[in-house]
Every structure is written in structure tokens, then in C-alpha cells.
N, C-alpha and C positions, 0 to 999 in steps of 0.2 A: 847518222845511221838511220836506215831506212825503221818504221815503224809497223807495227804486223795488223792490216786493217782490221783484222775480226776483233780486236779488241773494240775497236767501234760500231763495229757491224751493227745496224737496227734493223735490215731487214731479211737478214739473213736468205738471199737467194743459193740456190747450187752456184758454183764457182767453178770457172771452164780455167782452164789455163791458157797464160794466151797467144799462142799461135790457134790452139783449138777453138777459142773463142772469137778473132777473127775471123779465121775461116770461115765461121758456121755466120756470123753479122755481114761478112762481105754481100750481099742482095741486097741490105736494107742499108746498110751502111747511109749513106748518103742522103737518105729519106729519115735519117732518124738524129743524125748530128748536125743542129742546126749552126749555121753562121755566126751569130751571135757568142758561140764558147771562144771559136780561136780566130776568125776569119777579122771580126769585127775589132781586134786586138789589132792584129797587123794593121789596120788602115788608124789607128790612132798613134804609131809609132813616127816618130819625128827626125829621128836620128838615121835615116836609110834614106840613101837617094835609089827607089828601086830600079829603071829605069837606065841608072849607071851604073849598075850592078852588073858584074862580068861575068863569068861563069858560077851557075848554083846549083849547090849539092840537097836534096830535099832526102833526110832519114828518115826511117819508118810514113813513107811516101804513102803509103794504103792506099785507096782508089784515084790518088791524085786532086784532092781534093785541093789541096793547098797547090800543088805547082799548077791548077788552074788559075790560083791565085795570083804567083807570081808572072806566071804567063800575060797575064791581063795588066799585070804593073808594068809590062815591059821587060822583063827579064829574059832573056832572047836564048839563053843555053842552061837547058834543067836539066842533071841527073836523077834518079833515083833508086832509093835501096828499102826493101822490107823483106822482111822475113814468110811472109804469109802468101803463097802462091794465086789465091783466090784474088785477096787485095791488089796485087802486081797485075794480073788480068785484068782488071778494071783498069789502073792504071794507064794500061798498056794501049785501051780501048778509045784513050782520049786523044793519043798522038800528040800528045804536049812534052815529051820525054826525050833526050834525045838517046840518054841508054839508062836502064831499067835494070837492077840486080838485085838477084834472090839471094840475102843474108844478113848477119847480124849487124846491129847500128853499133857494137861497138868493138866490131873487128870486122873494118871492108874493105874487098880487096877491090882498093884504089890509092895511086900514088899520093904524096904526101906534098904538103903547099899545092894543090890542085885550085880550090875553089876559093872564092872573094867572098862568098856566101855561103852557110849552112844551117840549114832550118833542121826544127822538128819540132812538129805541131801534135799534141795528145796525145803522149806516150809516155814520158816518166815517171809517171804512177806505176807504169807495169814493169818498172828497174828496180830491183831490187837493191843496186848499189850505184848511184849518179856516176861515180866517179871514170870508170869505163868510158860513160858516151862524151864528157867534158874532154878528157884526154884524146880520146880519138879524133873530134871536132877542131881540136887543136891541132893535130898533128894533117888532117887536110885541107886545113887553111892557109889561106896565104898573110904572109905580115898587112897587118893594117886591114886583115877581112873581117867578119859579123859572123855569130853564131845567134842565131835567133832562135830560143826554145821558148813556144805556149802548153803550157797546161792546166790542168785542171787541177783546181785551187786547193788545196789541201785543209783548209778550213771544211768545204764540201766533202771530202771524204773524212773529217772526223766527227763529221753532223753525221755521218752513216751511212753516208750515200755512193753506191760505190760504180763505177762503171758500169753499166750495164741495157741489157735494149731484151726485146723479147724475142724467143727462140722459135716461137711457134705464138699464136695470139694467147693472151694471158697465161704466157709461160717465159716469165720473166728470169735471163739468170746473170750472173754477174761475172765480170772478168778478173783475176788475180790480179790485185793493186797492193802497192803500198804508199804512205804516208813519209813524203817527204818536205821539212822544213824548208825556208827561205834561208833559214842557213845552212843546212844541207848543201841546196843547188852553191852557197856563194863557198863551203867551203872546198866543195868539188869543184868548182869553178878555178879558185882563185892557185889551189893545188898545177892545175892542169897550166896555169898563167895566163888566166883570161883578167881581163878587166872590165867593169862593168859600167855599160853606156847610156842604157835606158828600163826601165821599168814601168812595165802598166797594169791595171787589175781591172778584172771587169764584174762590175755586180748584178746583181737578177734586180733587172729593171721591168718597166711598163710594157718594153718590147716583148722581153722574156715572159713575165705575166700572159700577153695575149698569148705567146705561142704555146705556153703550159702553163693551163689556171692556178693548176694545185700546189705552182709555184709561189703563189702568192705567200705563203706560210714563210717564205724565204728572203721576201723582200728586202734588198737595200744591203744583203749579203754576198760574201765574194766567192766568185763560182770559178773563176779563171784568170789567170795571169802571163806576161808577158814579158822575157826577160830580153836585151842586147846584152850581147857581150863582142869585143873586142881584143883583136889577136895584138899586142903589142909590135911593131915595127923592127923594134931592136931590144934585145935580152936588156933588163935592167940588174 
């Protein structure tokens, strides 16, 4: 069960909800979420040949950050889906996409065994309930495909720290998160029939230090993590 952040809340910013809350980040977006939360995760994953990777489904795509990613690994055919029309624009601007749809990650209207791949990168904090996006991810995979979900570390949002970026200059506000376990994602996971292939965590390092000083208070801490899962071949 998801857990309700304001219980951890330390800094109590206003709190957009969030389709409202991307919306209003979509400009800075990309100028404000560095590499190092999810970008940095994917290249220490061992278990993806990306490359040979056939068609991939990227959820909650936002400005395309990540199918830049995979673009660049080789991955020759990206879909994408978000909810946020601002983010889809951006997107859309990159021409890395080859179709781009406005809706929810855990009801999209796309056929089912479609992709060998499906990501999402920085969003299951703002699910309320995992289990939706595991099933759905399941159901447009193909036997023997990846579900690759990064997020941000649930340790970091119970230090009080919650998504957030400024709305205007020192007008910081936060996006509606919640607080989900590793056992959360593995019981929603394992619910939907995924199996799990790889795991990585990434902590605020020397890097992350230079890029925000006041990080340093956080060192050696886990800010992000990285989950494979695998679609089994044949029902067990």
C-alpha cells in the first residue's frame, strides 16, 4: 500500500497535483532533472542487450528524455504515452518518437504483446496504487520482453524530500507523491507475473555533490533506483 507523503513532509511546499504540476515544470523540466537520478541507472544495467532491442514502449515519456536515451543505445522503434500535453510537445519536438499518445500509463490504448521493451522512468511516486502500471506493462509485452521502471528512491521521499522544482524563482512547490516500498513494486510486480532480473540503486555521490552542494548533508544516500523485470515466456 501506497503511503501518504505528508506524513513525512519537512518542507512543506504547496502541492500541485500532477498532471497540474507537469504542466506548469514542462519549460524547465529538462534544465532541472539531472542525469545522474535515472539516465545514469540505465547505463549500469547489464541484463538488456539495448541495441537488440525491438520495438519500445516508453510510459509517462515527458519531454522524451529517456527515448533520447534509448535512441542513442540503439533502439530503432519508440512509442510514447503521457498524460501531460505540455510534456508530449516537448516530446514531440525531438522527433525520436515514432507515435506519441495522450493518456493514462495504466490504461493505453495500445494492442496487447506489442513491445519487447517498456520503460518508465520518474513516475511511480506520483501512483497511488503500482499495481495498475505492473499489469498494464504486462499485458503490452511480449513473452520473454523487459519492463524497465527507475525511480526515485523512497528512502529520499521519507527523508522529506519530495518532488519538486520551482514555479517561478524562489517559488518552490511540490508535486503529489507517494511513498512506495521495494516491496510494494515486487508485490505488484510479481501479482501482474513479472519476474525479476536486475536491480540497481544509485546514491548521491561526489558527482551529485558538484551538481547540488547542499547535497552534501545526504551523502552516501540512496536517491534512485532501478528495477528489470521480465515477462515470463510461458505461464508457469
Amino acid at each position: 500500500m501506497a503511503a501518504d507523503f505528508s506524513r513525512y513532509d519537512t518542507r512543506h511546499y504547496p502541492t500541485l497535483p500532477v498532471r497540474e504540476g507537469y504542466q506548469a515544470w514542462a519549460n524547465t523540466y529538462e534544465s532541472t532533472v539531472l542525469d545522474l537520478m535515472d539516465l545514469r541507472l540505465l547505463e549500469r544495467l547489464r541484463t538488456i542487450d539495448w541495441a537488440r532491442t525491438g520495438q519500445a514502449l516508453d510510459l509517462a515519456c515527458g519531454t522524451g528524455r529517456g527515448g533520447a536515451w534509448l535512441k542513442a543505445k540503439g533502439v530503432a522503434s519508440i512509442d510514447g504515452v503521457d498524460f501531460t500535453p505540455a510534456m508530449l510537445e516537448r516530446a514531440s519536438a525531438k522527433g525520436l518518437y515514432d507515435r506519441l499518445l495522450l493518456g493514462d500509463v495504466a490504461a493505453v490504448d495500445l494492442p496487447a504483446a506489442t513491445y519487447s521493451l517498456v520503460t518508465q522512468l520518474l513516475a511511480d511516486e506520483h501512483l497511488a496504487d503500482l499495481a495498475p502500471v505492473y499489469r498494464e506493462a504486462m499485458r503490452l509485452t511480449l513473452p520473454g520482453g523487459r519492463f524497465v521502471l527507475v525511480g526515485y528512491h523512497p528512502w529520499f521521499l521519507m527523508a522529506g524530500i519530495p518532488t519538486h522544482f520551482d514555479r517561478a524563482p524562489g517559488d518552490p512547490v511540490g508535486i503529489e507523491s507517494h511513498v512506495h516500498l521495494f516491496s510494494d513494486h515486487v508485490a505488484a510486480a510479481h501479482a501482474a507475473g513479472w519476474r525479476l532480473a536486475e536491480m540497481v540503486e544509485g546514491l548521491v555521490d561526489e558527482a551529485w555533490i558538484e551538481a547540488k552542494p547542499k547535497w552534501a548533508a545526504h551523502r552516501d544516500r540512496p536517491v534512485s533506483f532501478a528495477l528489470v523485470w521480465e515477462k515470463p515466456r510461458t505461464k508457469s
